[in-house]
N, CA, C and O of each residue as an XYZ file, in Angstrom:
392
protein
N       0.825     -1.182      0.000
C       0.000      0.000      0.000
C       0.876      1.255      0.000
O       0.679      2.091     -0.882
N       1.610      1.408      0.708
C       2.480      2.376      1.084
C       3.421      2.690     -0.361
O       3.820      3.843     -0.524
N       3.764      1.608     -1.415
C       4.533      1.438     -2.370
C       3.625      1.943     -3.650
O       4.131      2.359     -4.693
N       2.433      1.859     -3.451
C       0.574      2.389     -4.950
C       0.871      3.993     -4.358
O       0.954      4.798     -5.285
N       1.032      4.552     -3.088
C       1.009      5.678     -2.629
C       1.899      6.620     -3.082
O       1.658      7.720     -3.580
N       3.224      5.945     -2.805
C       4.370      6.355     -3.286
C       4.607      6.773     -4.929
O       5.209      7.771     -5.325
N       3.979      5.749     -5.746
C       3.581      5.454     -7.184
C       2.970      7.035     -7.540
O       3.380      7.797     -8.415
N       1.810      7.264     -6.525
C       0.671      8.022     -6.708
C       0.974      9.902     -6.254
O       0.355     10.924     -6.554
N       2.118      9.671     -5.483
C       2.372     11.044     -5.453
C       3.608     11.381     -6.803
O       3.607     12.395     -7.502
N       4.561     10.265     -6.896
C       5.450     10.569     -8.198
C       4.698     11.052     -9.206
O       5.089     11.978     -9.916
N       3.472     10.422     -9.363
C       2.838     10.415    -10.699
C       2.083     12.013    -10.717
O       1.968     12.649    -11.765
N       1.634     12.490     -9.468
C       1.120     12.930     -9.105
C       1.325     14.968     -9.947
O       0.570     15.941     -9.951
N       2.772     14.704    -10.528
C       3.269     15.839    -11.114
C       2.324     16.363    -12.946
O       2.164     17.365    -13.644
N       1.885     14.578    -12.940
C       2.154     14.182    -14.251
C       0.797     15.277    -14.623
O      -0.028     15.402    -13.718
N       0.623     15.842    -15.562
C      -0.521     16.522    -15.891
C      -1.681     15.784    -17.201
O      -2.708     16.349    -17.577
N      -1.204     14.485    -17.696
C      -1.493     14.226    -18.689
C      -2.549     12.957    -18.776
O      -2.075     11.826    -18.887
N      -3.649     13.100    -18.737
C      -4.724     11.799    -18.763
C      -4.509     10.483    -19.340
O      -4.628      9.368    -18.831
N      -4.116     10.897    -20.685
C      -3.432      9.781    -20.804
C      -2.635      8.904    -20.782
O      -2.728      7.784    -21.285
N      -1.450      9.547    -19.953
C      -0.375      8.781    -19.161
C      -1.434      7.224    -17.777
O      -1.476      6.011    -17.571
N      -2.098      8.690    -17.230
C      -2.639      7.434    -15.847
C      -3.409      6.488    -16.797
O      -3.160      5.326    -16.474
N      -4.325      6.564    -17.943
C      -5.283      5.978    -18.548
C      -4.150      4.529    -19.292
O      -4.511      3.357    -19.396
N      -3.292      4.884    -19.553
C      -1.962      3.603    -19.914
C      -1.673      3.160    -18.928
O      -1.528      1.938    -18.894
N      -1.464      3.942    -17.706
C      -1.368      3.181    -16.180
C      -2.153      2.098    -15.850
O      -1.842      0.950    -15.533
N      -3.515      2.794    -16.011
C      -4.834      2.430    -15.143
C      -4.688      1.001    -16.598
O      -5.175      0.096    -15.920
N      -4.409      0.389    -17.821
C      -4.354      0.035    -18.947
C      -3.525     -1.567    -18.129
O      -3.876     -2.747    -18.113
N      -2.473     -0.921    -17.614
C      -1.274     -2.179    -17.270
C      -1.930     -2.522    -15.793
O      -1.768     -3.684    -15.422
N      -2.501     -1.823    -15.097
C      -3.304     -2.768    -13.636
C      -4.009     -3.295    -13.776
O      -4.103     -4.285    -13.050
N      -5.152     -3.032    -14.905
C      -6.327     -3.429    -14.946
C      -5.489     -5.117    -16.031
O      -5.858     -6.287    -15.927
N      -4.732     -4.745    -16.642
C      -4.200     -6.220    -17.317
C      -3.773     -7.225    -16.503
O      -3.770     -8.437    -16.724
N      -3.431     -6.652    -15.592
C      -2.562     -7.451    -14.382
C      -3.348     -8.066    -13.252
O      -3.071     -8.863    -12.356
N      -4.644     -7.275    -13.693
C      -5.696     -8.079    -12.952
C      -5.747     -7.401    -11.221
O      -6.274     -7.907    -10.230
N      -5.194     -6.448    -11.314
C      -4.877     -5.577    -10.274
C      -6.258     -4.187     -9.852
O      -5.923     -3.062     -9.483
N      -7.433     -4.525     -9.984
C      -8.240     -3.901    -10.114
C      -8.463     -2.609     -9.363
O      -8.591     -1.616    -10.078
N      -8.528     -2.447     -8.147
C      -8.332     -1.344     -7.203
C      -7.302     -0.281     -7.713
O      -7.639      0.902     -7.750
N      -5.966     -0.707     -8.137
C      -5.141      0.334     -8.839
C      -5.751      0.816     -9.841
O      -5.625      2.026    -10.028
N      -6.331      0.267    -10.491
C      -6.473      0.455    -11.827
C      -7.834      1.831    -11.797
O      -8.018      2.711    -12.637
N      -8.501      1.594    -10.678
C      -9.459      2.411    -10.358
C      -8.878      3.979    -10.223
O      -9.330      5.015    -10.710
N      -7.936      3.800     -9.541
C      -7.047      5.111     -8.851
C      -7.023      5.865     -9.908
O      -7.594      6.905    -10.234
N      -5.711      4.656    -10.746
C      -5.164      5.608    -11.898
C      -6.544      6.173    -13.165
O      -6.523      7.245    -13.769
N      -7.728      4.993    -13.291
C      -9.113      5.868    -13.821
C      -9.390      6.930    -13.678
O      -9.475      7.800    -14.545
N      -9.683      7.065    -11.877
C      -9.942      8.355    -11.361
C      -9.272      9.237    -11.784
O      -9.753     10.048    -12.575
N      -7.686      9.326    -11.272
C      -6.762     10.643    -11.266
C      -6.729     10.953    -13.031
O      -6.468     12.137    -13.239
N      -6.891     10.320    -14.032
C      -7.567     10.468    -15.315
C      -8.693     11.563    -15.464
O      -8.633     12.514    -16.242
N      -9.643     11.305    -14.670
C     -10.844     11.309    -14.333
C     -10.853     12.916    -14.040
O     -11.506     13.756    -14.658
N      -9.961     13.135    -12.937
C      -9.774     14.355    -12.284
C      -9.133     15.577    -12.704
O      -9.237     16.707    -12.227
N      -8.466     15.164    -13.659
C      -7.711     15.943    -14.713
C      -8.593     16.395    -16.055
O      -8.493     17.400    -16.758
N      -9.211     15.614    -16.107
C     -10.225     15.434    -17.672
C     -11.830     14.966    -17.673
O     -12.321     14.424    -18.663
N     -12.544     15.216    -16.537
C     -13.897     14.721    -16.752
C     -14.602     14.502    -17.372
O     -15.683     13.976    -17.104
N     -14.039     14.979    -18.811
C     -14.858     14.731    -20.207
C     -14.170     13.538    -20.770
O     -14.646     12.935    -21.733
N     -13.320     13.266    -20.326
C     -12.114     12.210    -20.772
C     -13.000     10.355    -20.755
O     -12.882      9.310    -20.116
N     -13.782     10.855    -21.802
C     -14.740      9.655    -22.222
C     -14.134      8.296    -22.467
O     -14.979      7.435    -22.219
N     -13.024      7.798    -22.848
C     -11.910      6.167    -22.483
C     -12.083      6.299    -21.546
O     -12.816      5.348    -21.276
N     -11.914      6.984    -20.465
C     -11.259      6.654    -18.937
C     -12.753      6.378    -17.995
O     -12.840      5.573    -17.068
N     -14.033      7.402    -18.584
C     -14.660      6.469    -18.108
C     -15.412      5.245    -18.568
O     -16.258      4.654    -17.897
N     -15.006      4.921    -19.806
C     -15.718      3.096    -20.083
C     -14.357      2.474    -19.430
O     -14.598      1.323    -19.068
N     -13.177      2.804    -19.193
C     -12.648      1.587    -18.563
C     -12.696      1.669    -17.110
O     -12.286      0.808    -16.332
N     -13.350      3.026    -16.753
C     -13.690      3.352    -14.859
C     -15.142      1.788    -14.707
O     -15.417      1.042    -13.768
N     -15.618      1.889    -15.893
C     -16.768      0.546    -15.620
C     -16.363     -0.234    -16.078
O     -17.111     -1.116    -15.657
N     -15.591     -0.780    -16.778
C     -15.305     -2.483    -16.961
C     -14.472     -2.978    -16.172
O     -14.446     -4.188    -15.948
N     -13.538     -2.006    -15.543
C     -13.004     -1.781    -13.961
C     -14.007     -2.393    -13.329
O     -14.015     -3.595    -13.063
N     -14.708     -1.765    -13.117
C     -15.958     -1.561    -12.123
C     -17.306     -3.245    -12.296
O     -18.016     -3.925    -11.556
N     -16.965     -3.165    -13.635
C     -17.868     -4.787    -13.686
C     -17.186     -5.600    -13.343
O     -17.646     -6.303    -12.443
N     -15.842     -5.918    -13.827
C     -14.808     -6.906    -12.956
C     -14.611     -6.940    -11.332
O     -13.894     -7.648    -10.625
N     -15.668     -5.741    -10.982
C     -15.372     -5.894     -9.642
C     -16.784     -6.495     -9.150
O     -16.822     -7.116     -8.088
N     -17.995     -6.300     -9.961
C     -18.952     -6.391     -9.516
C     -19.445     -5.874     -9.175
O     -20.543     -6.345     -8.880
N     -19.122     -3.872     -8.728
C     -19.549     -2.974     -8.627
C     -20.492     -2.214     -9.585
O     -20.273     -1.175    -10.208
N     -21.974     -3.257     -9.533
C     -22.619     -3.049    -11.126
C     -23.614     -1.426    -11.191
O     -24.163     -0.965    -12.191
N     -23.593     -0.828     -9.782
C     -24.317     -0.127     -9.829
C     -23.267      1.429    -10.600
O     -23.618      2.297    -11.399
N     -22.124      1.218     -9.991
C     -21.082      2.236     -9.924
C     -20.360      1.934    -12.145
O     -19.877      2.802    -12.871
N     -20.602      0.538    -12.465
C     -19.881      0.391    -13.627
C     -21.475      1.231    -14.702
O     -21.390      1.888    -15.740
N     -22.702      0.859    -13.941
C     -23.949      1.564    -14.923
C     -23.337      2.861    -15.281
O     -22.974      3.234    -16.397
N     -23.258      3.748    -13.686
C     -23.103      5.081    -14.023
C     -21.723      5.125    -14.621
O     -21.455      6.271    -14.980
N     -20.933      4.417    -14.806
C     -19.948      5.018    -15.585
C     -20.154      4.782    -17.481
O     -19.621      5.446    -18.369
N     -20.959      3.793    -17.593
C     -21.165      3.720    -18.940
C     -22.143      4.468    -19.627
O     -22.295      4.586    -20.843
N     -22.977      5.102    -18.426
C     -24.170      6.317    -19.212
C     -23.361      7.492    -19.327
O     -23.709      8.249    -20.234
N     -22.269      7.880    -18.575
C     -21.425      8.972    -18.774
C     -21.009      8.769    -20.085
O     -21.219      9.617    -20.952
N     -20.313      7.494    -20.354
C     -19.517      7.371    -21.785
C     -20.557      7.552    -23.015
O     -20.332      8.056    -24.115
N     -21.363      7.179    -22.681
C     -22.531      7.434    -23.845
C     -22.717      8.534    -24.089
O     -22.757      8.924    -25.255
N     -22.926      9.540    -22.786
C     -23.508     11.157    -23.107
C     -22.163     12.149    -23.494
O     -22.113     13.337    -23.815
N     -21.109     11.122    -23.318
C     -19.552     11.745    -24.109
C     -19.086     11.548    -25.111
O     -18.477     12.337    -25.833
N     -19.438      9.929    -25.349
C     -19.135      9.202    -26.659
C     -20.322      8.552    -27.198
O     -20.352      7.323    -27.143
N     -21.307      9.180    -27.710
C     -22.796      8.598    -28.245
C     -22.501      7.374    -29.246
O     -23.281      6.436    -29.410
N     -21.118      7.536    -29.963
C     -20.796      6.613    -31.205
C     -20.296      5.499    -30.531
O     -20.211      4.533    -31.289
N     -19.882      5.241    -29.227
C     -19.423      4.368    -28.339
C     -20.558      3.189    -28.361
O     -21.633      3.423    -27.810
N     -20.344      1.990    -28.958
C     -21.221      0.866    -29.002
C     -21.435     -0.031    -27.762
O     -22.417     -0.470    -27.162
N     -19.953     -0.123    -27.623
C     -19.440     -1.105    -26.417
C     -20.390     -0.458    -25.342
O     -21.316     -1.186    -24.983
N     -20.316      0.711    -24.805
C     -20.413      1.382    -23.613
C     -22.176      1.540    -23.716
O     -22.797      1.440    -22.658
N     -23.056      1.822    -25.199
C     -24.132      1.760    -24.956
C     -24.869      0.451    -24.902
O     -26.050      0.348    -24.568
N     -24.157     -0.451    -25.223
C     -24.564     -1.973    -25.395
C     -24.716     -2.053    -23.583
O     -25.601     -2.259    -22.752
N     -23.645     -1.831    -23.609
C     -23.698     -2.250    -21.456
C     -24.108     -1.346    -20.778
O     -23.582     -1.087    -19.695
N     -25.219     -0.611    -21.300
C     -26.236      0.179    -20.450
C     -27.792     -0.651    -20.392
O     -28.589     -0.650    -19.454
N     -27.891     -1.211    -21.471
C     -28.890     -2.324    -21.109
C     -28.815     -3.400    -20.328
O     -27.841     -4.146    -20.429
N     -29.858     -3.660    -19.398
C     -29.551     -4.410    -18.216
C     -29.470     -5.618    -18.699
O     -28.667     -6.266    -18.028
N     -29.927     -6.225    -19.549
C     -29.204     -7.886    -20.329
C     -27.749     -7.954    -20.395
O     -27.084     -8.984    -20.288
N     -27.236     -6.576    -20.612
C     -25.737     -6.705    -21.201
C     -24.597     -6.846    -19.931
O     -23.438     -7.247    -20.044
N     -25.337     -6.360    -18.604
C     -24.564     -6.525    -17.644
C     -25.273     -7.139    -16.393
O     -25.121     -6.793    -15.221
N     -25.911     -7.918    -16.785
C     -26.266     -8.955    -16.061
C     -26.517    -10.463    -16.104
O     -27.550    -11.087    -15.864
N     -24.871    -11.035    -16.605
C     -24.002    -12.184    -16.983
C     -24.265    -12.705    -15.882
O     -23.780    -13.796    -15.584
């Protein structure tokens, strides 16, 4: 914990969304889900319009099972990225309720 923290203030200079969104890219591969959230967010926090960061803040978020928190992140991507298929497909409750 102390070592994601450490990670998180270095990074912390970085001004660029898509740096954490390649971050949040290699945790979420690694199967490391909670990081992967962080680096979403601090994406997130820099760029709120930053429509990738939130469809992968919910497939994050479905891998966790956090289905209420992965909805609202895929109606965001929709009202950012309307051409986004993936993200409006998994706003219907068939699509995320595997």
């Amino acid at each position: 914990m102390a070592l994601l923290l450490l990670l998180l203030v270095c990074a912390g200079c970085n001004r660029d969304p898509k740096k954490f969104l390649a971050k949040g890219d290699q945790s979420f591969d690694s199967g490391k889900y909670p990081e992967a959230l962080i680096y979403y967010g601090r994406a997130l926090q820099l760029d709120p319009r930053f429509a990738d960061a939130h469809f992968k803040l919910a497939e994050t978020h479905l891998k966790m099972k956090s289905w209420a928190a992965a909805f609202n992140e895929l109606q965001r991507t929709v009202e950012l990225q309307p051409e986004n298929w993936k993200a409006a497909a998994g706003t219907w409750p068939s699509a995320t309720c595997r």
